[in-house]
VOTI-60493 format. One line per 10 residues: for each residue x, y, z of N, C-alpha, C. Coordinates in steps of 0.2 Angstrom, whole numbers. Example, Ala and Ser with C-alpha at 12.3 -4.5 7.8 and 13.67 -1.06 7.14 Angstrom:
# VOTI-60493
66:-28:39:62:-22:39:66:-16:39 | 64:-11:35:68:-5:36:64:0:39 $
This chain:
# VOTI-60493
-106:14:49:-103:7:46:-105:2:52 | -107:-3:50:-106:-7:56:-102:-11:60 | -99:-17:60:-96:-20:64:-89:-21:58 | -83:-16:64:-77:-14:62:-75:-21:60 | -71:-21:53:-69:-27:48:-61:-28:54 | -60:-32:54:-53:-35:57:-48:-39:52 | -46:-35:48:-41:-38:45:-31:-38:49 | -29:-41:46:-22:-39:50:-20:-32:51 | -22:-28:46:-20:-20:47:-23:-17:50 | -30:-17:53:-33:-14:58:-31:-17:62 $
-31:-26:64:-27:-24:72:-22:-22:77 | -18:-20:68:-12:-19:69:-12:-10:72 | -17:-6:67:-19:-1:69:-20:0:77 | -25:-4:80:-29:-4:83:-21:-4:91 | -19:-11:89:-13:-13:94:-9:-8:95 | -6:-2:92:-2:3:89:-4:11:95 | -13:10:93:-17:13:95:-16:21:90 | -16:19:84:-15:24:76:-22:27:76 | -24:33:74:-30:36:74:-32:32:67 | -37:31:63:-38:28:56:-46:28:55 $
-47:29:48:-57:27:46:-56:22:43 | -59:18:44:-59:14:38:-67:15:33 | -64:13:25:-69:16:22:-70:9:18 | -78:6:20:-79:1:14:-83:2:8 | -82:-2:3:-83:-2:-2:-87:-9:-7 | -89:-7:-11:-94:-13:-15:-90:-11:-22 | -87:-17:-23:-84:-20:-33:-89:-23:-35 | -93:-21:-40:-96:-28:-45:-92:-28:-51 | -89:-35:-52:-85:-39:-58:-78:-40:-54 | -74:-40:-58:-67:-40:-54:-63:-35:-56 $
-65:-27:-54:-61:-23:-57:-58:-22:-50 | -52:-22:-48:-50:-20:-41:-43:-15:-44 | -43:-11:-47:-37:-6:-48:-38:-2:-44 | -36:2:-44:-35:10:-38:-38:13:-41 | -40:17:-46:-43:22:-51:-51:21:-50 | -53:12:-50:-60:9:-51:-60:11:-43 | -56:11:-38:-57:12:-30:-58:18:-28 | -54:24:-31:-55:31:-30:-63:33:-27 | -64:30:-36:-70:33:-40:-74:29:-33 | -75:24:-32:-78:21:-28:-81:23:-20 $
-78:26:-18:-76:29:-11:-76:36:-12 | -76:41:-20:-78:46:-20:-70:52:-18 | -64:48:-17:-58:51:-16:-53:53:-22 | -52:57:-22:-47:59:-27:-42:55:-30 | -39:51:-35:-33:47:-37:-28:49:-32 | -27:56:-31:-21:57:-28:-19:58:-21 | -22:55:-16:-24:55:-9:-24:47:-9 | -25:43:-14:-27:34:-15:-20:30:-14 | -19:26:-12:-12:24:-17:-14:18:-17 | -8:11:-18:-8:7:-19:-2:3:-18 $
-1:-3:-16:4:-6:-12:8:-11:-17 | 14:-9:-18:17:-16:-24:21:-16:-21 | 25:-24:-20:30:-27:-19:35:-30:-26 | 41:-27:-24:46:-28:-29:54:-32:-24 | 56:-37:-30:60:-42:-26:65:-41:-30 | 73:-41:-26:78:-40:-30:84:-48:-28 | 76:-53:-28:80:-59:-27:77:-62:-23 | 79:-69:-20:77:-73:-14:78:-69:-9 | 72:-69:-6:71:-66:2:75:-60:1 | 73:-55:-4:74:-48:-3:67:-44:-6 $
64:-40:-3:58:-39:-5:57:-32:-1 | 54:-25:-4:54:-23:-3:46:-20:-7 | 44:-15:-1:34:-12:-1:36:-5:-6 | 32:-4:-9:34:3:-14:25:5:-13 | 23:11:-12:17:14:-10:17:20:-16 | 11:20:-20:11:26:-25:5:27:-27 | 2:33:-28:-3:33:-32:-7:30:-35 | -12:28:-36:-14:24:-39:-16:25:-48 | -15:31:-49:-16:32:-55:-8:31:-59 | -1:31:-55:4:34:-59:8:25:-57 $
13:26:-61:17:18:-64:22:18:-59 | 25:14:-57:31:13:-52:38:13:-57 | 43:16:-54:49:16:-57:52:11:-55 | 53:4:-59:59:0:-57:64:3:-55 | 68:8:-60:77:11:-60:75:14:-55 | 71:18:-51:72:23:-46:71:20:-42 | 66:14:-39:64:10:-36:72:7:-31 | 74:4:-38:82:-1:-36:88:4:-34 | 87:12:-35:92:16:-35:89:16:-25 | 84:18:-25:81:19:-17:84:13:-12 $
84:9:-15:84:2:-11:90:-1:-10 | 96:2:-15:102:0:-15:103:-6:-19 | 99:-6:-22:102:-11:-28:101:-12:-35 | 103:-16:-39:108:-14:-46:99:-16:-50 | 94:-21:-48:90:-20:-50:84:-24:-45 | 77:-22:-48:72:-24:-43:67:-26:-51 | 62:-32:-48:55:-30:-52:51:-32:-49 | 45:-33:-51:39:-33:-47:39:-43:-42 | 38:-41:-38:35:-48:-35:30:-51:-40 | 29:-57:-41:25:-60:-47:19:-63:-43 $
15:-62:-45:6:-64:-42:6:-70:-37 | 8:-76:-41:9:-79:-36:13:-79:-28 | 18:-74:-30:21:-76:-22:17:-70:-18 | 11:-69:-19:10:-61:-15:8:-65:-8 | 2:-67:-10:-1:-71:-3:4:-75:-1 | 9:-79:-2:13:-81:3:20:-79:5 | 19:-71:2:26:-66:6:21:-61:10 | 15:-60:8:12:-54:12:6:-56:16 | 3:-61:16:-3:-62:16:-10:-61:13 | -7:-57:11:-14:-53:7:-13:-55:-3 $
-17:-52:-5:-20:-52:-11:-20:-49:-15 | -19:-49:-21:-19:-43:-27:-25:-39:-24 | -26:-33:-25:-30:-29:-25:-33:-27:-15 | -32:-32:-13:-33:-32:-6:-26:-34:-2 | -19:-28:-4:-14:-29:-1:-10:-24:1 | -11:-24:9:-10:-18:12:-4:-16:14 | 1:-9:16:8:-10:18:7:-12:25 | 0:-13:29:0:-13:37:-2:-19:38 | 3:-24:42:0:-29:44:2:-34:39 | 10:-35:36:11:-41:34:14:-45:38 $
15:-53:33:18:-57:38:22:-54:41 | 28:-51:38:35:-48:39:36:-43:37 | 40:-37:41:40:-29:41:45:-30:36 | 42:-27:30:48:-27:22:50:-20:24 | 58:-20:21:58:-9:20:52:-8:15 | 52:-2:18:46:2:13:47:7:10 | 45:10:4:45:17:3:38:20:0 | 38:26:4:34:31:-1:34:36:-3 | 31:34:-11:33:40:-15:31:47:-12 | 36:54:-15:36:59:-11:30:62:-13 $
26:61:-18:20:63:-18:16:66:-12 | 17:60:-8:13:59:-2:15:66:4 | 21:68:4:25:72:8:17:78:9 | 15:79:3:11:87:6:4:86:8 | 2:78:8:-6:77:8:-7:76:17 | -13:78:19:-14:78:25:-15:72:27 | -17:67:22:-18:62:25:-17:57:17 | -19:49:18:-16:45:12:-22:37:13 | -23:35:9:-29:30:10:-26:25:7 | -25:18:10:-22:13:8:-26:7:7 $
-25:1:5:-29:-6:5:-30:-7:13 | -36:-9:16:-36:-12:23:-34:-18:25 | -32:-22:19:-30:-30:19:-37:-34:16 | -41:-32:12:-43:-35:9:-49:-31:5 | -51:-34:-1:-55:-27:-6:-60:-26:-3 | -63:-21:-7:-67:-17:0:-66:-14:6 | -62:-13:7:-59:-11:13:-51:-4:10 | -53:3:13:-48:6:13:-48:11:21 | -40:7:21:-38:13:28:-36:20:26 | -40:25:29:-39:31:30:-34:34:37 $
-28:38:35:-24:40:39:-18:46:38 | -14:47:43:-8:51:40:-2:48:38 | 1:50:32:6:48:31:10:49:37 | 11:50:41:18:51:47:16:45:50 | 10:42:51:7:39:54:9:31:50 | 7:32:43:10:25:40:18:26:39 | 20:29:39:30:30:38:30:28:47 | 29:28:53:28:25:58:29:19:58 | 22:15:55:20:8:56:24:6:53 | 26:6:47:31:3:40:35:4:40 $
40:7:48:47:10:46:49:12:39 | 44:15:36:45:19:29:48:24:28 | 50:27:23:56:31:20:52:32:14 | 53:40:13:51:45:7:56:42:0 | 54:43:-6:59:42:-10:54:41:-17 | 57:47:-23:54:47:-29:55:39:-34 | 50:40:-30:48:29:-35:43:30:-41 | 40:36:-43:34:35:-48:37:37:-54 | 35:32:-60:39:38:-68:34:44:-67 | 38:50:-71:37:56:-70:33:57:-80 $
């Protein structure tokens, strides 16, 4: 690869001093979903995940990390987080609650450390690939390593 991308979440990596690959990638069109990423990078969906923020109101916002093939559970979501309900952060507030951008929006390296969770899926995988902070760009790591940096917390979030 050549000249290591510096998004917020590698320097974050970096300043932490977290072991990580990073893996880049080329989109043509606008397909940026996780399944279109997989494929891209040659990873399995279930090693991939992907990052959504969900708000249970003014300045309550929580990171939900899951597969990128499987749906997020709101009701499981809200039971996780302690509250009566949650839905998704809306497009427009992403960049100015996280910095980052649909499809390039990492759990490492936001403005502000949101609680986090990831689903248990992750519990058996030796390692977990997230968004680097912007498309094309995926961070390779351990999950103990991102439940570390995320002050994250295991918790069944995906409909089954």
């Amino acid at each position: 690869m050549s000249k290591k991308q510096k998004t917020n979440a590698v320097r974050k990596l970096e300043q932490q001093k977290i072991a990580f690959e990073l893996i880049e990638y080329e989109l043509t069109g606008d397909q940026v979903d996780g399944v279109t990423v997989a494929d891209k990078i040659g990873y399995p969906v279930f090693v991939v995940y992907k990052t959504l923020l969900v708000t249970a109101g003014t300045n309550k916002h929580f990171v939900c990390i899951i597969p990128v093939h499987k749906e997020l559970n709101l009701k499981e979501v809200a039971q996780a987080v302690g509250e009566k309900k949650v839905e998704l952060l809306s497009l427009k507030e992403l960049l100015p609650t996280t910095g980052y951008i649909r499809g390039g929006c990492s759990p490492i390296g936001m403005k502000k450390l949101f609680p986090t969770w990831i689903d248990t899926s992750a519990e058996s995988l030796d390692f977990i690939l997230v968004s680097g902070g912007k498309i094309g760009l995926q961070i390779k790591l351990t999950v103990k390593d991102l439940l570390q940096l995320t002050n994250g917390r295991i918790a069944t979030i995906i409909k089954m």
